[in-house]
C-alpha positions in Angstrom: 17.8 -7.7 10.7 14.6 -5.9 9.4 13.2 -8.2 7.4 12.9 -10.4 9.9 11.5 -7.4 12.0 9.1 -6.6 9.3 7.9 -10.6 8.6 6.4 -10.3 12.3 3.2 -8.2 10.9 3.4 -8.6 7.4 1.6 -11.0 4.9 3.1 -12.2 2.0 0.6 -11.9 -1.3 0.9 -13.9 -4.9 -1.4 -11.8 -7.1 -3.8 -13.0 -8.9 -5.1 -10.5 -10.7 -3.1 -8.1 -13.4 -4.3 -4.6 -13.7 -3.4 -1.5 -15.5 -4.5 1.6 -13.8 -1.4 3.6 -13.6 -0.4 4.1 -17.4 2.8 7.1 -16.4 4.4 4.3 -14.3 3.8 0.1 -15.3 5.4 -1.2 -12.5 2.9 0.8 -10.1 0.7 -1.8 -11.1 2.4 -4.5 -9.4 2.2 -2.5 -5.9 -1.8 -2.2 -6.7 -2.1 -6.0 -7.0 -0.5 -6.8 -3.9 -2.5 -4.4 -1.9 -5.5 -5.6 -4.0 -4.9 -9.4 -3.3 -4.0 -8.3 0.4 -6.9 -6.9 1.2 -5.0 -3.6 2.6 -6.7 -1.0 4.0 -3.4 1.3 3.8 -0.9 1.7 0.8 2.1 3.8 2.4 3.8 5.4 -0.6 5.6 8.5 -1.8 4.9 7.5 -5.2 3.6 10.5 -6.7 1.5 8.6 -9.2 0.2 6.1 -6.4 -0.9 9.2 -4.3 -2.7 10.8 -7.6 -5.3 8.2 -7.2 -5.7 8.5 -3.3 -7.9 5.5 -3.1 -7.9 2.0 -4.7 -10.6 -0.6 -4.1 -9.8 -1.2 -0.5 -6.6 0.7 0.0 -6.6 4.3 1.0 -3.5 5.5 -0.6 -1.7 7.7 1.3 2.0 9.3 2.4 3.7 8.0 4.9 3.3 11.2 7.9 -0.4 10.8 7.1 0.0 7.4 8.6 1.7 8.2 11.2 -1.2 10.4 12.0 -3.7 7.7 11.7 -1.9 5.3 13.8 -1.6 7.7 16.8 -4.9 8.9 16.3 -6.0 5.3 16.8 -3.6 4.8 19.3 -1.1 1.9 18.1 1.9 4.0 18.6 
């Protein structure tokens, strides 16, 4: 099952914190307090009003091939 595949190096986050940064799309919001609370250094998104902002706090916002990128770069694939 993938969630169970996917529970092996993720972390579960209970925001703390509400914010309102994305005003075209609420519920974007949501996704920013989780990687806010999270401390993430990656949001993986195709969320075209995620990727408009292309950084937030700690997270660098970006699509999901661009990750890719990074991860072979630093050589975890």
């Amino acid at each position: 099952m993938a969630q169970a595949r996917i529970a092996d190096f993720t972390v579960r986050v209970a925001p703390d914190r509400k914010l309102d940064v994305v005003r075209e799309d609420p519920a974007d919001n949501r996704i920013l307090e989780c990687a806010v609370k999270g401390k993430s250094e990656y949001l993986v998104t195709r969320d075209k009003h995620l990727l408009k902002l292309k950084r937030f706090e700690s997270a660098q916002i970006i699509k999901v091939a661009d990750f890719l990128h990074v991860v072979r770069e630093a050589g975890s694939l």
